[in-house]
Structure formats: C-alpha cells, structure tokens
N, C-alpha and C positions, 0 to 999 in steps of 0.2 A: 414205497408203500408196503409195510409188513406184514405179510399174507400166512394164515394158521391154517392148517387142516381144522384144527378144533380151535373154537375162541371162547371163553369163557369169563362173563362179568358179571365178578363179585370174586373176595378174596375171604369167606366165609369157611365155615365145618364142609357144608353142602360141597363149596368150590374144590377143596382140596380132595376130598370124596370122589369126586367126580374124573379130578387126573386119577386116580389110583384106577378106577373104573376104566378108563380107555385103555392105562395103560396095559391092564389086565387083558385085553383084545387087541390092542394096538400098539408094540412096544417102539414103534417107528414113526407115526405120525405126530405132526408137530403140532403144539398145543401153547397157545396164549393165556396168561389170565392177564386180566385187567380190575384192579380193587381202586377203591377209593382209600383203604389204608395203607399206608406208609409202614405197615407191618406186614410180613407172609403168615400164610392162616396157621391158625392156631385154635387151642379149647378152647371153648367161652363159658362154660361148665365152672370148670376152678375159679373164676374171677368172682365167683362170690362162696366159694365151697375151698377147696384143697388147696386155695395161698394163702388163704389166712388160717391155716392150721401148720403141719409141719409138709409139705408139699415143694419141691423146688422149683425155682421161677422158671429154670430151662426145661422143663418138663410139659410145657405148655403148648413146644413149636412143634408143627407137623413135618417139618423137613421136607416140605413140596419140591424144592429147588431142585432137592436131590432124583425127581422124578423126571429130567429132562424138558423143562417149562419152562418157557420164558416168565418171568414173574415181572409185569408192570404195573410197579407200584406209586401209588400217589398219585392215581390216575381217576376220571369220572367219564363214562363213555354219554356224551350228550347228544349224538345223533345215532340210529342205525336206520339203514337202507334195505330192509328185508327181498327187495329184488334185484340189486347191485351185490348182496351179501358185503355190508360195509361195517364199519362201528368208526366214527369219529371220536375222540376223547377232548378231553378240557384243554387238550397243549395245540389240538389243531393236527394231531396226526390221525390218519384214513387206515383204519386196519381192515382188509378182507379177509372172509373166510369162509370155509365150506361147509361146516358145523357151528351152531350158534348155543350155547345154553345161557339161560338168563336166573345165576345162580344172586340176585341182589336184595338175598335179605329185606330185611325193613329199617325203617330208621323211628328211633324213637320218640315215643309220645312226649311232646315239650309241655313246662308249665306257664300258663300265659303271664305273659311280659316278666317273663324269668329273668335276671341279670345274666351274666356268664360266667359267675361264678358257682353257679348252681353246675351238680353234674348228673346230666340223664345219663344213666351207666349202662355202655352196652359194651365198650371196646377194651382192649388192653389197657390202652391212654386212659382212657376212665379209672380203672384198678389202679395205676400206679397213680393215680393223681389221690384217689381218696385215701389210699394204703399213708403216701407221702403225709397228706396232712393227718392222717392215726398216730403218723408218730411225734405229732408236734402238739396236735389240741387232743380234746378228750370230747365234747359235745357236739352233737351229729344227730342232725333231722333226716331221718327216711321219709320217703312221700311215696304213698303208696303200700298197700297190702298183699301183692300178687308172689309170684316167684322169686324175683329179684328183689324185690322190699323185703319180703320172710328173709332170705337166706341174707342179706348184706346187714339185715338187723341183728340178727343170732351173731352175725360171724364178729362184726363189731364190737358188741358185748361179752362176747366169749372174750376179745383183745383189751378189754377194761374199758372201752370208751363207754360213756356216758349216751343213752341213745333214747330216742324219741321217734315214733315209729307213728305216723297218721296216713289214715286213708277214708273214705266216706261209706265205707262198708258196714256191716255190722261185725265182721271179725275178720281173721288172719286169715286170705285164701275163701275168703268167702263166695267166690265166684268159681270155685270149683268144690266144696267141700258145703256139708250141709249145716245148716245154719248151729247146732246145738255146736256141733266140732270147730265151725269157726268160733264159737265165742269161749267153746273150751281154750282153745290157742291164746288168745287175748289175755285168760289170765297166766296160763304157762309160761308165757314172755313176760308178765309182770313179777311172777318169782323168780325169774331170773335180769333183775334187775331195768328192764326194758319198759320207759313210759307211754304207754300203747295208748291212743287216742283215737278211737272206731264214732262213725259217724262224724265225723270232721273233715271238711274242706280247707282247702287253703285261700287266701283271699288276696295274698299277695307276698312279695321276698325283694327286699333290696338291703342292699349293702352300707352298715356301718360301722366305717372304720375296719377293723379286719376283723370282724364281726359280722352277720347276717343275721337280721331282724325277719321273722317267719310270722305275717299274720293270718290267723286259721281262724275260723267262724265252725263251736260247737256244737251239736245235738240239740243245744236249747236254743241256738242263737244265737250267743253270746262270744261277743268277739275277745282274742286276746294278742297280744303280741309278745315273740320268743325268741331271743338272740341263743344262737348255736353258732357254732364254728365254721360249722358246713352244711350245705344241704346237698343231698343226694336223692334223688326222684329216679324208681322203676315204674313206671305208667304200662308200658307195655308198647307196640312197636305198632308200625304204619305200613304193611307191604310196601315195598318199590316198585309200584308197576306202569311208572311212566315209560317207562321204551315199548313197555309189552301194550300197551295202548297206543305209543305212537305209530307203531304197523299192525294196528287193528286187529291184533290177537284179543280173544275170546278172556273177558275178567267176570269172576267170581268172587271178590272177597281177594283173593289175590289170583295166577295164572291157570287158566281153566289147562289139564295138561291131560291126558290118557294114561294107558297102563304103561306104556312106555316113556313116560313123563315126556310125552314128543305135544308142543302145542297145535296149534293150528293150521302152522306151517310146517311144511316139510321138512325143512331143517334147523328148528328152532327148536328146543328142549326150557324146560325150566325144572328147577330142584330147592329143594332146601325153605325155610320161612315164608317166599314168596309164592309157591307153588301150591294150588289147589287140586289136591289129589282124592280120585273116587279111592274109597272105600268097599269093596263088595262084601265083606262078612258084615256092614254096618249098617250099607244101602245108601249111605251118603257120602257127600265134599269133607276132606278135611284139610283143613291147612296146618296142623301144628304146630309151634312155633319150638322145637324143642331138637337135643340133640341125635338121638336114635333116628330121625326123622328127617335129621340134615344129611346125616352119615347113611342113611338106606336110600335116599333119593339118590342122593349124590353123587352114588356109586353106580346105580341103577343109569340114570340118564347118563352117565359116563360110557359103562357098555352099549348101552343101546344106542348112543353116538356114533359107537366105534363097529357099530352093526352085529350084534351080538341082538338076539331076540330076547325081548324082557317086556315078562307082565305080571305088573306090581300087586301082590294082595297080602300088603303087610299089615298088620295093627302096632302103632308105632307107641312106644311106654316112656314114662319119662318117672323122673327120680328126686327126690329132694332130701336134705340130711340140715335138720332146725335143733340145733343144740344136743341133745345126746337122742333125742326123734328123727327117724326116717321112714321114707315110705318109698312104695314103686306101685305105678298107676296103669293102666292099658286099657284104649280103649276112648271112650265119650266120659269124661267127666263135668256133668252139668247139675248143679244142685236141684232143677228144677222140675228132675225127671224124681220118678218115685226111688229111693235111697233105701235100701235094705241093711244096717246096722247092726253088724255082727259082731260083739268086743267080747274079747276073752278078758281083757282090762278097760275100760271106760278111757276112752282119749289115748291108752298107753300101747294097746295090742288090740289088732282085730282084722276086718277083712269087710268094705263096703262094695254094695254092689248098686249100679246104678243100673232102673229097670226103666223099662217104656214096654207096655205090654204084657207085661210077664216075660220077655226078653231082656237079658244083661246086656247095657251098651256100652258100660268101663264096670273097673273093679280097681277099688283101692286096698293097696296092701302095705297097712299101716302096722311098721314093727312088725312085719311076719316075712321072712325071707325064703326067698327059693320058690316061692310057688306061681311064678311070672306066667312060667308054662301051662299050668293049669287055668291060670286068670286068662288068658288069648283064647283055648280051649274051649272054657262056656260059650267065651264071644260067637266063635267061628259056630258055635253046634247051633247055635239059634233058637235053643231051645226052652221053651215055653213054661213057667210055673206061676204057680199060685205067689204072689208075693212072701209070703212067711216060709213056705222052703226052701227059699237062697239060703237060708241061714245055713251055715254046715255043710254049702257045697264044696266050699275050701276049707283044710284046719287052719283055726289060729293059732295052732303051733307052729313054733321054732326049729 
C-alpha cells in the first residue's frame, strides 16, 4: 500500500504548482500525484496560443519529475476515505496519506449526442489531435465563443485553415465583454477571413464518410446543414467535485476552501479550476478557471500543506492574444454590471472598467500594457466614483 506524506489528485498547472509549493517548505517529504492523464503537467495556455505560432512543442512540460514526485500517471482516484486518509484509484491500488489536495480541474462541457470525433479541447491530446488534422484538411467548425473558441479560431486562420466559428451569443466573449465590443469582435474575425455565426445553436453532428455534417439552427430559425472536416467545441468545463462531495466537504459552484485553500477538513486542501476561493478586496467566491489562478493556488495550498502559514488575497488576471489583439483583465468581468468605456481607439486601445456601485470590480486592459498594477490597485482601494470618472483613472497609453 503506497503511503505519501503529500497526495495530490490531478496532474494540472494548479498540481505542479503545488509540488513547487511544498517543496519550497518541504525539500524531504514525499509527494504523490495521481492524474487521469497519461501526460506530466504541462501549460494549457499555449495549446491554443504559442503552438500554433513559432513556440516549441518542448516548452510546454513543467519538469515535475524532476521535483522528487512520484508521478502516477494514467490513473483516476474513485474512492477517498477522508478518515482512514485513503485514495483508491481505477487499477484497484489504496494510497494513504497525510496531506490530501484536491487539485481536479473540471472536465469539459460535451455537445449532446456528440460522435467522438468531435473534439472538446482541453488537453495536450486534444492540440495534437486538431494541430494533426490542420495539416491534412483545411475546414474547421469551432463551437462555442468564450476563451478557447476566440483563441483556437484566430490561431486556426492565422494557419490558413478555413474556419467557422458558432456560438448562441450575440458576439465573441460576450459573457465577459459588453455587448457593443463583443459584436465589434464578430466583425474583426470576419476581415480576417473567419465565418462567425452569433446567435446560432447547434442541433446536431454526425459523421459522414471522413466528413462531418454540423446542423445549426439560426437567429431566425432556420435550419442548415455544414460538412467541415472537423469539429472542435470550447463550451467551458464542469468542476470535478465528486470526491470533494463524496466526504461531505462543503461545495459552492466548486470547493468551498479558506484563505489557506485548506477545505473543511483538516487535511484536505483544494487549488486550481476546482477550487472556490473568497476574495476579500471583492467581498466574494471566486472560482476562475484561468492560469494565474492555477499557479497562485497551487503554490499557496502547496506551502500551507507543508505548514508554512498562508492567507490568500490575490486578484487573479488572465490574458488573451486574437490575432494581432490582446488584452490582460483582473478582477470580476461580468458584462452585466455597469461597463465604463474608455477607448483611446474604438475596439483597437482602451481601458474598461466594470463597476457595481461606483466601485471597480475588473478592469479590462485592451491593447494597453503594463498597467496590470494599477488595474488590482483601484480594485483593492475600493473606492467609490461617480460612474463617468473612471474614465482617465488608467492611461490608455502604451
């Protein structure tokens, strides 16, 4: 029976974060990971960003191994025993241990009665499966408008393939971006070659011949049917929080966790996508699903495993790069809260700030670099204005 001072399941950013973390306090104690992929963690950043530009494929691995870890991979933990401190896995072996984190990601949203050749993109295997068929076909349905839909649509058509981009939204990122800017996007991706179809459902995909037939139901109703080469669906992901339920730890949306990312038990931790983390500059849960937020958990619930005292009050940012556009965000981005609209350029340069209040709860910093530090800044001051003087709290210089 394989016994860990530290066990950790999930082979994620968060997981490998998290050895760095102990071992940063602990250079001696032994540490388990147990993933479901047949890979060691890695970016998941680049898999629709920096490999399909000039990026090298070995630049992607974190070199866990090299941290003194047992790395068991290809593995799915199906039982834990939170008062025997157990994990059983899919092969039928009992791991014990003394420290638990429940670093397990989510698994992606499926399209109903999808074939399998469709691919919900989250993993490595994923990238090399669509990258593989990029270099054979050229037409390629994206399903979906969020992070991974934008970026694997730009990155595709920057590679020449031929692409079709559908989601039910009214534009690109529309569930984070206010409605005028997402439907700016929708046409930005149509001069750059990309058949962008906003308010569209899908109705159904199966396979013919080595073909794939996509039928989508339009804005008016009206149904059509689309053979493409491929379909690739970003939906967005599912927490994993069946173990952290099956010993009655505390769920919110995903792992209710403290400032120590410690749950509800003593020696349980959780980090990374699955992990519901207070906010105190915000007043709220946040669960981000993003990389800053795997890698500052990660690390976090690592030391504080390893008995190191830790309390988190991060605001965690994430970043996107859509054809020769970029941005870095921090913060609450909810189109639904009041949007203050600051452009030095219309769609190209500017600086949004998303209020409740008269308080900033994100800030988007589209095309303006460097000024990350000041956007957390407003967050944390908490302080109060008239709607129309956010304008000019940040330059939209460069």
């Amino acid at each position: 029976m394989p016994h860990h001072r530290y066990l950790i399941v999930g082979g994620g950013m968060a997981a490998d974060a998290a050895v760095r973390g102990i071992r940063a306090v602990d250079p001696n104690g032994t540490v388990g990971l147990i993933s479901a992929e047949t890979d060691p963690p890695y970016d998941r950043p680049p898999l629709t960003k920096g490999l399909w530009k000039d990026m090298e494929q070995d630049r992607v691995w974190r070199c866990t191994a090299d941290l003194e870890v047992d790395l068991l991979l290809g593995r799915r933990v199906i039982r834990l025993d939170s008062e025997d401190r157990t994990a059983t896995d899919d092969r039928g072996t009992v791991h014990t241990w003394e420290k638990l984190l429940l670093a397990t990601g989510g698994s992606p949203k499926i399209l109903p009665s999808a074939p399998p050749q469709v691919v919900h993109f989250r993993t490595w295997r994923d990238y090399l499966r669509v990258r593989e068929t990029a270099a054979r076909k050229t037409r390629f349905a994206v399903i979906g408008g969020g992070f991974v839909g934008s970026e694997l649509a730009a990155a595709l058509a920057l590679n020449g393939r031929e692409v079709m981009m559908i989601f039910p939204e009214d534009g690109i990122g529309a569930k984070v971006f206010p409605v005028g800017h997402a439907r700016f996007l929708n046409d930005y991706y149509r001069a750059r070659g990309v058949d962008v179809r906003p308010r569209t459902e899908v109705a159904g995909v199966r396979r013919s011949g080595d073909r794939m037939l996509l039928a989508v139901v339009g804005p008016n109703g009206e149904g059509e049917t689309l053979p493409v080469d491929m379909v690739v669906a970003g939906l967005g992901i599912t927490p994993a929080t069946s173990l952290a339920e099956s010993v009655g730890l505390e769920l919110q949306d995903g792992i209710v966790v403290d400032a120590s990312l410690r749950t509800g038990h003593p020696n349980i931790w959780a980090a990374g996508d699955v992990a519901s983390v207070w906010s105190p500059p915000l007043g709220r849960r946040l669960r981000p699903e993003h990389e800053d937020q795997a890698n500052t958990t990660g690390e976090q619930a690592g030391r504080a495993m390893a008995g190191e005292h830790v309390e988190l009050d991060h605001l965690p940012f994430f970043y996107s790069d859509l054809f020769d556009l970029s941005y870095e965000a921090v913060g609450v981005l909810d189109p639904s809260l009041e949007v203050v609209e600051d452009w030095a350029e219309p769609g190209r340069r500017g600086v949004l700030y998303y209020t409740d209040g008269g308080r900033v709860q994100g800030v988007l910093l589209w095309n303006v670099r460097g000024k990350l530090r000041e956007a957390r800044e407003l967050i944390r001051k908490g302080e109060p204005r008239q709607v129309e003087k956010w304008r000019g709290a940040i330059s939209t210089s460069t």
